[in-house]
MARGU-150969 format. One record per residue (C-alpha): x, y, z; residue in one letter. Coordinates in Angstrom, 3 decimals. Layout:
BEGIN
         X         Y         Z  code
         X         Y         Z     A
...
END
This chain:
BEGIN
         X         Y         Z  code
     0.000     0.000     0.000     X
     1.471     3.340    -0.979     X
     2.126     5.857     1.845     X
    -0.183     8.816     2.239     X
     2.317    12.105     2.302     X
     0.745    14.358     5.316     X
     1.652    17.698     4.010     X
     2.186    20.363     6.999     X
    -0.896    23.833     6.392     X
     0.593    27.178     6.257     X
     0.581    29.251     9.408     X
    -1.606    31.949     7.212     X
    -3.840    28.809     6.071     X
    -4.599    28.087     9.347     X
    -5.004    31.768    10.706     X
    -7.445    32.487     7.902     X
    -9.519    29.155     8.637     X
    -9.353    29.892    12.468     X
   -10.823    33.640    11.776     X
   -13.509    31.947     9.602     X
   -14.283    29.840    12.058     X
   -15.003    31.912    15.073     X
   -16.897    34.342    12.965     X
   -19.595    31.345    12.054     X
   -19.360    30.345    15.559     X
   -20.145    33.681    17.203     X
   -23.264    34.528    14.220     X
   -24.891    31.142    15.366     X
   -24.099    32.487    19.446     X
   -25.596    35.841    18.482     X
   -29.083    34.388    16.464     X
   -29.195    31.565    19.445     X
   -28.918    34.245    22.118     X
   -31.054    36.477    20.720     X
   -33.602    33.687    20.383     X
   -32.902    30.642    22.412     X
   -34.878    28.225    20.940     X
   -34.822    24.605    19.691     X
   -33.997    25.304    16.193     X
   -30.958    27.917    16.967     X
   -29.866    25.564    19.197     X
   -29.110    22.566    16.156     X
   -27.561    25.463    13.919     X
   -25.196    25.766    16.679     X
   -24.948    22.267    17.229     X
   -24.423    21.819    13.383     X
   -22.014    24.933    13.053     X
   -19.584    23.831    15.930     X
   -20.085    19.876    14.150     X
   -18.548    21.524    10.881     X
   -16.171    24.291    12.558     X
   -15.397    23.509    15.587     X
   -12.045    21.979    14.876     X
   -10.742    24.589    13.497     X
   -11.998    27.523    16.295     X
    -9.905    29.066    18.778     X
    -9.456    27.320    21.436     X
   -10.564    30.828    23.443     X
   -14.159    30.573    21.879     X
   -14.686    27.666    23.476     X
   -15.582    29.150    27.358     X
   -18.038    31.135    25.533     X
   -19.787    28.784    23.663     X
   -19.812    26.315    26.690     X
   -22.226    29.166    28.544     X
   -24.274    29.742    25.407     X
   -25.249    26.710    25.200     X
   -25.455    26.747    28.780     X
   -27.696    29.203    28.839     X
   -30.333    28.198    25.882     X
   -31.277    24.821    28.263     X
   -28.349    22.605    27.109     X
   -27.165    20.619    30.028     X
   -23.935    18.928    28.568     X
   -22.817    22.050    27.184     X
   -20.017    22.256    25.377     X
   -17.837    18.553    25.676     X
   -14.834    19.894    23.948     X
   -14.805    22.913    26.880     X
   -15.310    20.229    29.321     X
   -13.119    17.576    28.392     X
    -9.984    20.255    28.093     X
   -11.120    21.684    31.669     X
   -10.887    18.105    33.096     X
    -6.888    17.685    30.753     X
    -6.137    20.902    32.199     X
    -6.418    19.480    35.611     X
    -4.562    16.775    34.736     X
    -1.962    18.416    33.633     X
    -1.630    20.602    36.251     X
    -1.228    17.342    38.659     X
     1.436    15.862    36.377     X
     3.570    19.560    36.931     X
     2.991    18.970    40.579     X
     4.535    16.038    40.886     X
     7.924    18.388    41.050     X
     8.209    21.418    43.190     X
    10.296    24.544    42.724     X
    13.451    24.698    44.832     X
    15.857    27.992    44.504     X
    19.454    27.113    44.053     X
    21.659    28.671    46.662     X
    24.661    31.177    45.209     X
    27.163    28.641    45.924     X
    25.661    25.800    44.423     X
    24.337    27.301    41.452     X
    27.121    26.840    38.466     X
    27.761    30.032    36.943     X
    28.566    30.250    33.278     X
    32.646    31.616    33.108     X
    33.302    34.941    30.854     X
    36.577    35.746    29.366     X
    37.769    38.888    31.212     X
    38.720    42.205    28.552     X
    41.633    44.107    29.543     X
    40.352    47.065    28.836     X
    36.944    47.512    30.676     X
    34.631    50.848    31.010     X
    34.459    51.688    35.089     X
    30.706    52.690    34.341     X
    29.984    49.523    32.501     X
    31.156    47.522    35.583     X
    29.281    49.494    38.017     X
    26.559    48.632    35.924     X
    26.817    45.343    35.450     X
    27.298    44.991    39.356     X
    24.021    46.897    40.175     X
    21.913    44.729    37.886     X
    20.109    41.963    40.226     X
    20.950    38.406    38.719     X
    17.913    36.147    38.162     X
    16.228    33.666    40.736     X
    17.398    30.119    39.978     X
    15.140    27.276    40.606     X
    16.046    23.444    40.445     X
    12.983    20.797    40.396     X
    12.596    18.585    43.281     X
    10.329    15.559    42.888     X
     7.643    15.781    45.943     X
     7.613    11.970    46.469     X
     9.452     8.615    46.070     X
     9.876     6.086    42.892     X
     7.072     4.219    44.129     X
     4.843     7.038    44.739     X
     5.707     8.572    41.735     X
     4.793     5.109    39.622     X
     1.787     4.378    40.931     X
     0.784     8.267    40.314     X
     1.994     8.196    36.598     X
    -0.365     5.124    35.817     X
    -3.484     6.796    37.769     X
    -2.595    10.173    35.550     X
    -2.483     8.393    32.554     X
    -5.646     6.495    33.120     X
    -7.062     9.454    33.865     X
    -5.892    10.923    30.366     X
    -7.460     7.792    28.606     X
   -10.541     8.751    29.724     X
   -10.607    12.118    29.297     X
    -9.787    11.474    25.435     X
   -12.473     9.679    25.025     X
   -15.169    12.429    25.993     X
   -14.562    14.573    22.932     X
   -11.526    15.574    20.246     X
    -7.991    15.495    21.411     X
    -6.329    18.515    22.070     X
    -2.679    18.194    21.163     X
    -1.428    21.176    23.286     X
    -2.345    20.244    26.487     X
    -0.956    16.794    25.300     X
     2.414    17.615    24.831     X
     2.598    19.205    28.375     X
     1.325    16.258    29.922     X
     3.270    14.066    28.486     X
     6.323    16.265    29.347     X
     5.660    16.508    32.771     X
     5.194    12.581    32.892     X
     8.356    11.661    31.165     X
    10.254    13.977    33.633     X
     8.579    12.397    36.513     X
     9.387     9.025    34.634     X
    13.076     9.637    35.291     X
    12.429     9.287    38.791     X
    10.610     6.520    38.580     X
    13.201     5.238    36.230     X
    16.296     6.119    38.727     X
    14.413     4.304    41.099     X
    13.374     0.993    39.393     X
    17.633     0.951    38.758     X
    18.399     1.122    42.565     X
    16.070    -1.535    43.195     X
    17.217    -3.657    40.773     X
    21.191    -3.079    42.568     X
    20.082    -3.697    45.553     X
    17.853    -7.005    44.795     X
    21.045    -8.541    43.374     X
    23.050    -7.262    46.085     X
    20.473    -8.461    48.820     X
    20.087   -11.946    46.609     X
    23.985   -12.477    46.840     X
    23.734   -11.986    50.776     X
    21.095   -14.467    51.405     X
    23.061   -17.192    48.846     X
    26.410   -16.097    51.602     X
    23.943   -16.547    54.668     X
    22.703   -20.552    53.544     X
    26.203   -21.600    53.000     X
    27.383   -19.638    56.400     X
    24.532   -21.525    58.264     X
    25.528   -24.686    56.362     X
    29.231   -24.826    57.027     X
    28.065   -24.029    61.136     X
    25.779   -26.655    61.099     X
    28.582   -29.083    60.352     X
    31.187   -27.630    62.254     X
    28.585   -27.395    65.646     X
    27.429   -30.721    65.047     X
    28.750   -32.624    68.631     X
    28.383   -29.569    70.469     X
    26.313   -29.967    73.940     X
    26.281   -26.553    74.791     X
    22.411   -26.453    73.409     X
    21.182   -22.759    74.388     X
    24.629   -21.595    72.588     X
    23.204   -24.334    69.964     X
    19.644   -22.498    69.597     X
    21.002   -18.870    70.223     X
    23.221   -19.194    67.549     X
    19.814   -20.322    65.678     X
    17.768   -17.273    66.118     X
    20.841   -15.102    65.308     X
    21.132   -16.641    61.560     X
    17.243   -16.340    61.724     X
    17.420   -12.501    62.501     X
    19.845   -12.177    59.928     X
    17.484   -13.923    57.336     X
    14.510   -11.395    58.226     X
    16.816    -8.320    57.791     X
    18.740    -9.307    54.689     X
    17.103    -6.630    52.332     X
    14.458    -7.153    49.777     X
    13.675    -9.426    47.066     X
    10.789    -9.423    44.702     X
     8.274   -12.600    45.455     X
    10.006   -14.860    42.587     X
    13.390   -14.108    43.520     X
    12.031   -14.953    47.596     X
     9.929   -18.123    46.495     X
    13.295   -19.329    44.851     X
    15.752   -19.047    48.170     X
    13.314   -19.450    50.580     X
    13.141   -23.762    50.332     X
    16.789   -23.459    50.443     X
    17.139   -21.447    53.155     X
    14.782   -23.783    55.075     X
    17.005   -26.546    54.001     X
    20.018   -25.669    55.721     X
    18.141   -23.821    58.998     X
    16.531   -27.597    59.244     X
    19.693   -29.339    59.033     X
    21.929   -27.035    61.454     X
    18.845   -27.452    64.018     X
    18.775   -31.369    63.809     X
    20.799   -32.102    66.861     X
    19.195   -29.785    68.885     X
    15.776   -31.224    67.873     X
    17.119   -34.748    69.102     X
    18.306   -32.880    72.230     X
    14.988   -31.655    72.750     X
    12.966   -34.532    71.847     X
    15.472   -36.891    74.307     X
    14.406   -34.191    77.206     X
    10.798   -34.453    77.124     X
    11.126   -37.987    77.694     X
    13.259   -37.272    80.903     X
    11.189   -34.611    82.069     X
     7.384   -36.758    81.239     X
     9.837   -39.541    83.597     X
     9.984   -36.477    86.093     X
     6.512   -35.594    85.861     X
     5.625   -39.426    86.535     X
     7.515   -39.497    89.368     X
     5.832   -36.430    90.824     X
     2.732   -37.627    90.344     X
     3.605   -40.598    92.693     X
     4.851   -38.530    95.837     X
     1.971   -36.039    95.514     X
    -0.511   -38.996    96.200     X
     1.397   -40.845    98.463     X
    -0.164   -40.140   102.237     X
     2.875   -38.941   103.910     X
     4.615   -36.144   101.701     X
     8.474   -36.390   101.825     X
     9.875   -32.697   101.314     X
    13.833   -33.735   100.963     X
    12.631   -36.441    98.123     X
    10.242   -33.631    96.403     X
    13.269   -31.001    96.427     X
    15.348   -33.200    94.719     X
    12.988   -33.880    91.731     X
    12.481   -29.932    91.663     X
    16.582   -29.539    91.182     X
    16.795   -32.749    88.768     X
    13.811   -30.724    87.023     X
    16.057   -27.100    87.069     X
    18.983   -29.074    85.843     X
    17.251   -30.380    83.252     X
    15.643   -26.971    82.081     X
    18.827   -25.325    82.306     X
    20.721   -27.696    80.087     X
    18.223   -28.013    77.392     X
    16.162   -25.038    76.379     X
    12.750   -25.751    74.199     X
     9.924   -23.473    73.131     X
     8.600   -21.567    75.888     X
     5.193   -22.919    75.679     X
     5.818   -26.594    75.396     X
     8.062   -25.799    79.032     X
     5.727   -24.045    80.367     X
     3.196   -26.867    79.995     X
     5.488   -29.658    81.266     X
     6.053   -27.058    83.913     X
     2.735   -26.925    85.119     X
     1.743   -30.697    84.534     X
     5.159   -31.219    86.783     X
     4.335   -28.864    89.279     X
     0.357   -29.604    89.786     X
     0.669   -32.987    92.075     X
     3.261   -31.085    93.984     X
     0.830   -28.261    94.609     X
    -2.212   -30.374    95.787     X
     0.024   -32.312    98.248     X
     1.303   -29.331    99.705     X
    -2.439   -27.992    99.796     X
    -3.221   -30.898   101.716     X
    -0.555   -31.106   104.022     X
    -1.331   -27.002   104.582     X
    -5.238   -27.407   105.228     X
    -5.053   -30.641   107.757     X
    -2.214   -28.013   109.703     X
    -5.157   -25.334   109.529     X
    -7.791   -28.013   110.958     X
    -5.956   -28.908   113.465     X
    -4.758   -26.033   114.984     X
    -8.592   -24.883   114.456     X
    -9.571   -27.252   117.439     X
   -11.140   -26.493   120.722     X
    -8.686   -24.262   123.370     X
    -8.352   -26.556   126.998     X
    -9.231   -24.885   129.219     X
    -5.366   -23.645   130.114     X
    -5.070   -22.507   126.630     X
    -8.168   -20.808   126.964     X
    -6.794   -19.510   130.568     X
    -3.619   -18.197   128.595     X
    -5.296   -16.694   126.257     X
    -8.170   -14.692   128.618     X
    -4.952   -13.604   130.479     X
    -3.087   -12.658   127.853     X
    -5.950   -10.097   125.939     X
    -6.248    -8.738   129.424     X
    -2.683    -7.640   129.356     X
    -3.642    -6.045   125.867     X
    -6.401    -3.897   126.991     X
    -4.257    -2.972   130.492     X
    -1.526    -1.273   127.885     X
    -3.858     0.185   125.825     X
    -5.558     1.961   128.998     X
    -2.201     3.086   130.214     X
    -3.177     2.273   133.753     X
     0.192     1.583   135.661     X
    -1.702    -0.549   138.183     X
    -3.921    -2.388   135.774     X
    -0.916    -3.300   133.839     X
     0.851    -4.921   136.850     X
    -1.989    -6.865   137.445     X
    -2.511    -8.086   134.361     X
     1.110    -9.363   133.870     X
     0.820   -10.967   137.218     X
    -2.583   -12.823   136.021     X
    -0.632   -13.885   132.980     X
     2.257   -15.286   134.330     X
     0.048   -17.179   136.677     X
    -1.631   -18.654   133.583     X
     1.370   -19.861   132.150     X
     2.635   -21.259   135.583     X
    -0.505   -22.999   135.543     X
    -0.332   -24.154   131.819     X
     3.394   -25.208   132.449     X
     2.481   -27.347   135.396     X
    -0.508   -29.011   133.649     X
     1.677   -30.068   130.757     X
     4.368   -31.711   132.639     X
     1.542   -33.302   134.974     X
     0.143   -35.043   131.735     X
     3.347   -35.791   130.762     X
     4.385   -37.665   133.780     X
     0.552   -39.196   134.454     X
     1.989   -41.908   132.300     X
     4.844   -42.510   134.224     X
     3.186   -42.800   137.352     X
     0.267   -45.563   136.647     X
     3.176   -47.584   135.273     X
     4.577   -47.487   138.105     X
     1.756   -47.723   140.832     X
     1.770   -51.416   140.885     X
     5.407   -51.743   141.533     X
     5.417   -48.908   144.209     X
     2.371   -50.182   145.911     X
     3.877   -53.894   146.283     X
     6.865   -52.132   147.774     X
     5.100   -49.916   150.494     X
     3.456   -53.451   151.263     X
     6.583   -55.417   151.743     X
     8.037   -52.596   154.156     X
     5.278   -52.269   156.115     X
     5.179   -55.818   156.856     X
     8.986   -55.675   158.476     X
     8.096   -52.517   159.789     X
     5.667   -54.295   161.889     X
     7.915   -57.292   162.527     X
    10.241   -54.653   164.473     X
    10.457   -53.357   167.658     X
    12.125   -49.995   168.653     X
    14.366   -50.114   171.347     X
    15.394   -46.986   172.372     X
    13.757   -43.939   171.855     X
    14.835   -41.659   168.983     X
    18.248   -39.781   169.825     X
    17.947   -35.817   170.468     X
    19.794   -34.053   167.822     X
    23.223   -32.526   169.225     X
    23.024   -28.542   169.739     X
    24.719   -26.078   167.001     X
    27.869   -24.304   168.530     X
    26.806   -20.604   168.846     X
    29.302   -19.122   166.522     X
    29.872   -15.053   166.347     X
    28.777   -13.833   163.198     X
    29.197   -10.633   161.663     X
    26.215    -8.109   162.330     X
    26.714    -6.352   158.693     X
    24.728    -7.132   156.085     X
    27.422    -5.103   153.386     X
    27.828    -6.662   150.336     X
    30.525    -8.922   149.550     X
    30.652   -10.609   153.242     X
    30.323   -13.755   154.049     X
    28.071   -14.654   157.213     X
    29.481   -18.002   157.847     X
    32.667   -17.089   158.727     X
    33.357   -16.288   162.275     X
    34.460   -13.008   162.771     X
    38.393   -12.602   163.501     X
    39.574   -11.982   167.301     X
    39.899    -8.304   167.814     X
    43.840    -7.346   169.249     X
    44.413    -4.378   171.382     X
    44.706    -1.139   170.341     X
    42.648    -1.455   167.642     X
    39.696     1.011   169.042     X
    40.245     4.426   167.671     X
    39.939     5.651   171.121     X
    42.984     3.518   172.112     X
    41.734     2.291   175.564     X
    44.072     0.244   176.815     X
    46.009     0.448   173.735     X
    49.691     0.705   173.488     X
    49.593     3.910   171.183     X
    48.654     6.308   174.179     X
    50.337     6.603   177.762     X
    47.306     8.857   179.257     X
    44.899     7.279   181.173     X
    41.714     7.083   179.762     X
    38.200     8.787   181.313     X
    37.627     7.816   184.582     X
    41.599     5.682   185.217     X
    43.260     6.339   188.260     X
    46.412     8.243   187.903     X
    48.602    10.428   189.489     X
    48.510    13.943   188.953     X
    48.201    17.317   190.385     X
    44.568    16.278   191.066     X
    45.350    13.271   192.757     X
    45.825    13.405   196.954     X
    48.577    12.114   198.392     X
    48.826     9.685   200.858     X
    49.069    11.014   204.349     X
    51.077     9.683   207.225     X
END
């Protein structure tokens, strides 16, 4: 099929046809307006049918609200759909926003400097104010900014198919979306890097966990075993991301080796719930036996924390083997608690009761603050336990003595019968008298009573009579002196 040559109109062509146009146009507005009826209303129809194409696209606001304003409720569609492109393409040239370029990172053009410059030129030139630079900035992300080119385009689609392209507003749309597309573009490469990059890391990762799986494979120390395991698994989580088909693809793999690295702690794991339902068994039996044995039950609770320590398992598998361990345990001790409770809830005797009386008395004496009261009531209650104290070691040696009647009553017999058998011969002997023995008539502390006090020696009186320390005759001694009368004859 030959090719049809699309010859280009003349700019004059198209002027004159434009003028043309909008004259028809606005006669049919003027007749329509002037009487707004059904038949003025198809001339217009029929005139903008056969010249509307070629009319300026600034007619078109008018003849929307003529035809507005003769009952037509669609209007004018080409008006219409260019308002609704017009919105569109004012969303596609907001998808970048105007940022000024600072003075230092702004890249001036360079100019040759001239030897020989005019001073008034420069002074000139350096009072003129350069222009405002501006440098687009996209307002979102590449994802953003994809998934609002395909709603603006869809948009566009549909706007199209309301009434005749309009090629002018289509080439700024489209401009704005291919610049926005570079975004979108820039972004779709990073991803792409980094998918490859994060794909190469998680390949590293499986043969890491691999190569520790073999080299760990005797190892006891388990909760090293399964720390080591949540590590490689926290590494897996944050190794980047992958698009689904690239993920479905390592992901089997990846559970491969994290299954075969966890193997001998499974068997460790599986090996210890056997030991610990033995433990549980064995629990089970000294909760229902009747007497409860506290040294055997706290060593199955240490065999049980030596057991949990050394191999860890999920937290609420333990826990349940926990509390199935723990619940015959429990009851026992319940029991053993509420028979302690019923028995010390029986009746008070009567010197418990005594005790007791004596003892709330003392309470209320020292909350009166009576000084006397008090006194008595810690006399009363000492009495009480006196009493108490006696009547416990009386029932404790009440056994004693009916054992022992029999054999004390056959032996009071026996003597009696010799006693009577005997005759006394002599009357009982007087008991000898005590030596009067000087005692001491202090009472100071320190001195002994029984000891007879010590012979006194002369001199010893402070007032020396008859004392070797003095030669003058005490009060009342005979002695010569200038008193004394001589003998006469």
């Amino acid at each position: 099929t030959p090719k049809v040559s699309i010859t280009k109109m003349d700019p004059a062509q198209r002027q004159a046809l434009r003028e043309a146009a909008n004259q028809v146009v606005t006669g049919a507005m003027t007749l329509l307006a002037a009487e707004p009826n059904e038949a003025n209303l198809l001339a217009l129809r029929q005139t903008l049918k056969d010249h509307g194409r070629n009319m300026d696209t600034q007619m078109d606001a008018k003849v929307h609200e003529a035809l507005l304003a003769a009952g037509d409720p669609d209007g004018w569609q080409r008006h219409v759909a260019d308002q609704a492109r017009m919105a569109l393409v004012l969303k596609a040239e907001a998808l970048f926003k105007k940022v000024p370029v600072k003075a230092e990172d702004a890249s001036a053009p360079t100019a040759v400097a001239q030897e020989l410059v005019d001073v008034a030129e420069s002074v000139q030139a350096d009072e003129k104010v350069p222009p405002e630079v501006f440098q687009l900035e996209p307002v979102m992300g590449g994802r953003k900014m994809q998934e609002a080119l395909r709603q603006l385009r869809e948009a566009w689609k549909q706007a199209d198919q309301g009434g005749l392209p309009n090629h002018a507003l289509w080439k700024r749309f489209d401009a704005a979306c291919n610049n926005a597309y570079k975004v979108v573009q820039t972004w779709l490469d990073k991803i792409k890097h980094e998918a490859s990059e994060h794909r190469a890391q998680r390949l590293a990762l499986i043969e890491e966990v691999k190569a520790w799986g073999e080299a760990n494979a005797q190892n006891n120390d388990w909760r090293a075993h399964l720390r080591a395991l949540h590590q490689f698994g926290d590494r897996w989580r944050n190794a980047g991301h992958l698009s689904e088909k690239a993920f479905a693809e390592l992901q089997p793999l990846w559970k491969q080796a994290l299954h075969a690295a966890a193997a001998p702690l499974e068997a460790a794991q599986k090996a210890s719930t056997v030991r610990r339902q033995a433990l549980i068994a064995e629990a089970e039996q000294l909760g229902a036996a009747p007497v409860l044995r506290v040294d055997a039950v706290k060593a199955l609770q240490q065999t049980w924390q030596t057991e949990a320590q050394s191999v860890p398992m999920d937290r609420r598998i333990e826990q349940k083997m926990w509390e199935a361990f723990r619940k015959p345990l429990d009851e026992a001790f319940s029991r053993k608690t509420s028979s302690r409770e019923h028995a010390s809830s029986a009746p008070l005797s009567a010197h418990d009761r005594l005790v007791l009386d004596a003892s709330n008395a003392l309470k209320a004496a020292n909350a009166s603050g009576d000084v006397q009261k008090i006194k008595v009531a810690m006399a009363a209650l000492d009495e009480a336990i006196k009493g108490q104290a006696q009547a416990v070691a009386a029932e404790a040696t009440s056994d004693t003595s009916e054992a022992s009647a029999k054999t004390s009553t056959e032996a009071s017999d026996q003597t009696a019968t010799d006693a009577e058998g005997a005759v006394s011969v002599a009357p009982e002997a007087p008991k000898p008298v005590r030596p009067l023995v000087a005692m001491r008539g202090d009472d100071r502390p320190g001195q002994k009573k029984s000891v007879p006090a010590p012979t006194g020696r002369p001199g010893d009186r402070r007032d020396g009579k008859g004392g070797p320390r003095s030669d003058k005759p005490g009060f009342g001694d005979k002695a010569s002196g200038r008193f004394d009368r001589a003998d006469k004859g």
